[in-house]
Structure formats: structure tokens, C-alpha cells
C-alpha distance (Angstrom), angle and dihedral (degrees) to the residues before:
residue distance angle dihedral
X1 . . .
X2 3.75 . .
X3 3.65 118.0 .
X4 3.82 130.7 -155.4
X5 3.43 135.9 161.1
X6 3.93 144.2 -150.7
X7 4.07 113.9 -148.1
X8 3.79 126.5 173.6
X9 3.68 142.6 124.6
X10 3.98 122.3 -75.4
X11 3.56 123.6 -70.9
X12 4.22 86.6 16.8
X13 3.21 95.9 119.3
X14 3.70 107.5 -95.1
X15 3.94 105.9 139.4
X16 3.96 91.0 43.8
X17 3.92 91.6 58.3
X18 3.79 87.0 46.9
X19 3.90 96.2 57.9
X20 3.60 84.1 38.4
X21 4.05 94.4 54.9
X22 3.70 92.3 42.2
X23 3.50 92.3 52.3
X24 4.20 90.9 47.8
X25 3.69 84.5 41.1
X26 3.60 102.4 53.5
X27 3.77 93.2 36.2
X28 3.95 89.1 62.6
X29 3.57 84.4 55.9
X30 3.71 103.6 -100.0
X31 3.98 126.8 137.5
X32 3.35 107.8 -125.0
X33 3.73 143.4 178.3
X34 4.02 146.7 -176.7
X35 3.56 141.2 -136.9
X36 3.71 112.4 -163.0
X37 3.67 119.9 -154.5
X38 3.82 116.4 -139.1
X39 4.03 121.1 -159.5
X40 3.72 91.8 -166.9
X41 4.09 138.1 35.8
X42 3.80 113.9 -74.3
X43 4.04 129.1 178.1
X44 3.69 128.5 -155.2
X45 3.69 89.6 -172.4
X46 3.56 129.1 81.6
X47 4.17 129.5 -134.9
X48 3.89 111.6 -107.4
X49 4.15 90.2 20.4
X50 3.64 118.2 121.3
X51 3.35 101.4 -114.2
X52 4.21 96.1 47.8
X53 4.06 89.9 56.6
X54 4.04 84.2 56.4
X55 3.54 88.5 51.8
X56 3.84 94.7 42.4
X57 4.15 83.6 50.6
X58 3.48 83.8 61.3
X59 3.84 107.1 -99.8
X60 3.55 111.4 170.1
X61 4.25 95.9 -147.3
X62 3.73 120.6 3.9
X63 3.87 110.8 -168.7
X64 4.03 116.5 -150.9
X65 3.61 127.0 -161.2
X66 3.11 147.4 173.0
X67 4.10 134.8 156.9
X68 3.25 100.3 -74.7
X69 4.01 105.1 43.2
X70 3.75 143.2 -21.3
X71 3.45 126.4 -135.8
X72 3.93 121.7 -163.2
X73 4.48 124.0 -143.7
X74 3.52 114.0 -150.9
X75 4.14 104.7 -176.2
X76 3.49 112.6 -151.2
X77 3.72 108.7 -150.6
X78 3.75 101.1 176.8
X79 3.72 87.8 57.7
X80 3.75 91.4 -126.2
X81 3.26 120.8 141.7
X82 3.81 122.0 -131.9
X83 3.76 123.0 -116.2
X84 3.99 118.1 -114.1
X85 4.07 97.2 -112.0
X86 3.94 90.7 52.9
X87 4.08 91.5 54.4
X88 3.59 90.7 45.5
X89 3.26 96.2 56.4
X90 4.24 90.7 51.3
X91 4.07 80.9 62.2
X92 3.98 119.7 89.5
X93 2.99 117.7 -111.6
X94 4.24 122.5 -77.1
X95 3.36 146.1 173.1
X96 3.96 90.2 -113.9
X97 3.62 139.0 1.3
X98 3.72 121.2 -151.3
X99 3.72 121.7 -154.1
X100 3.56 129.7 -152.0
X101 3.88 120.9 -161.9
X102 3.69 104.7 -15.5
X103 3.91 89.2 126.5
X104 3.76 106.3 164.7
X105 3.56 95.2 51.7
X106 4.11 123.8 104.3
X107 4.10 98.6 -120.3
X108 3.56 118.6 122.4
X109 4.15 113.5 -85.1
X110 3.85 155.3 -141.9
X111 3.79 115.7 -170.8
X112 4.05 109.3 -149.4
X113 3.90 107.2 -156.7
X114 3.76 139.0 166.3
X115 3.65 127.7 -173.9
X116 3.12 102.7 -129.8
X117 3.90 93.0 73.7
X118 3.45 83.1 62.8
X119 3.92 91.3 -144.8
X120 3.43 129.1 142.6
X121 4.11 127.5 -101.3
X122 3.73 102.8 -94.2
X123 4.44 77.1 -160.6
X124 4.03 88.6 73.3
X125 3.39 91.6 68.7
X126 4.21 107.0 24.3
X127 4.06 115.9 63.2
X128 3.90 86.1 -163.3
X129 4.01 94.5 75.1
X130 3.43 100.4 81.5
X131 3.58 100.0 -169.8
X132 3.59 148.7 9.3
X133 4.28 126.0 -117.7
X134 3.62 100.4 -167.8
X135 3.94 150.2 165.6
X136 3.27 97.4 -140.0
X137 3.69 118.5 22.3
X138 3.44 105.0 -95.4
X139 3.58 114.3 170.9
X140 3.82 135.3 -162.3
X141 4.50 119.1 -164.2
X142 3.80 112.2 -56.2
X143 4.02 97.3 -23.9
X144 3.57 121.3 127.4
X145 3.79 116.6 -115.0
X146 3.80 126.7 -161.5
X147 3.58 142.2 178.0
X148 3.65 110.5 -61.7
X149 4.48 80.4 -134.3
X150 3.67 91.7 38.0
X151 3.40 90.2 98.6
X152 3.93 106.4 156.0
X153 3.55 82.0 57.9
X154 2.92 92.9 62.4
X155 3.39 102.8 45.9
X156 3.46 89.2 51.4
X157 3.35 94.2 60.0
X158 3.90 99.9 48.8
X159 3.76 84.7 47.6
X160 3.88 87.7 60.7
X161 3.74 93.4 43.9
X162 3.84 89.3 56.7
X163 3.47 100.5 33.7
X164 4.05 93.2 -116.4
């Protein structure tokens, strides 16, 4: 599977470019999927449903389904979290993966940014973002930069990078 990632501050733009990707992705006829980085503690489970009192029990996965999709709970009780290669390799297999967050890792990147966050380019100081999706045409050394909505550009260019 081909990995690549998008990095950038909050509120630059990141998850929008995702959707966007997966959409140009898919509509060339790729299989694609995400892995979403979350800086804080999120549930997809709710208190009082089945499949939350297994949890609470002490279950260490609970898998839900249903005919239109299944979703698999792995608990972490050491409160570790798991390193990027190891949950890629729990996904089937794809023609791409697209990662959101994820920022220290080596993959291959896009950096969304918008000025108005005023933030930094995380690119001036990380050779693995590759290029720069932007709303103002920030720029960082010898890496392309596109419009942060130029998104078949984009693509295009992470499909050349991997060889899609």
C-alpha cells in the first residue's frame, strides 16, 4: 500500500483536503482509505449501548456490525498509543492510504496551511513534507506549493510521487 500524509497546524485546512483527496482519489478509480490522528480521547461507543457495557466488562475488542458496515474496538488498557506502521498494517489492503495528523512520522507529505492561522510552515523545518497546499502561497526551499483548493493538482502530484 502507498502511504501519504497531510500535516499542518489547526484550522489549516487539513481534514477538507482529505475529503477532497479521497473524493479525487476514489473517482480515478483508486481504493482508498484514512487514518485520522486524534490529539485527545474520542469514543465511538455510546454509555448504556450494548457494545460499551462489553467494553466496560473489560473486553479487549468488541466488533459491531450490522448490514451496511462493521466497525472493530480495540481498548487500549496500557494507555499507549500505537505507532503508525502497526495500524497500517491492521488496514486491508489499498491502493493508497491517506494520513491525517501523524506529523512526526517519516511517510511522504502535503502540508495544508492558511494564513490566517498565522502558524508557521511545519515544511521549513521537516524534509518529509513534500509540498505545500496553501491559501496564500507560502513557500518553504525547493518544494512545490499549490493552491490549498487546487486539489487535482494535487492529486496529481502525489500520484506522480507514488507512481499511482
Amino acid at each position: 500500500m502507498k502511504v501519504w500524509g497531510v500535516v499542518g497546524w489547526k484550522n489549516s485546512g487539513k481534514t477538507g483536503l482529505m475529503e477532497r483527496l479521497v473524493t479525487e482519489f476514489t473517482g480515478r478509480g483508486l481504493t482508498v482509505s484514512t487514518v485520522k490522528h486524534a490529539h485527545h480521547v474520542f469514543d465511538v461507543d455510546h454509555p448504556g449501548k450494548d457494545s460499551h457495557r462489553h467494553r466496560q466488562a473489560g473486553a479487549t475488542e468488541v466488533l459491531l456490525s450490522s448490514r451496511k458496515r462493521w466497525a472493530l474496538m480495540h481498548e487500549l488498557r496500557e494507555e499507549a498509543e500505537m505507532p503508525l506502521e502497526t495500524l497500517l498494517a491492521k488496514l486491508s489492503p489499498v491502493d493508497l492510504v491517506l494520513v491525517e495528523g501523524y506529523k512526526r512520522d517519516q511517510h511522504p507529505k502535503v502540508e495544508a496551511h492558511r494564513a490566517e492561522t498565522g502558524n508557521p510552515l511545519i515544511a521549513t523545518d521537516d524534509p518529509t513534507v513534500r509540498a505545500i497546499a496553501s491559501d496564500s502561497g507560502a513557500a518553504a526551499d525547493d518544494r512545490p506549493t499549490f493552491d490549498l483548493n487546487d486539489t487535482v493538482a494535487i492529486a496529481d502530484f502525489i500520484a506522480k510521487e507514488l507512481g499511482l
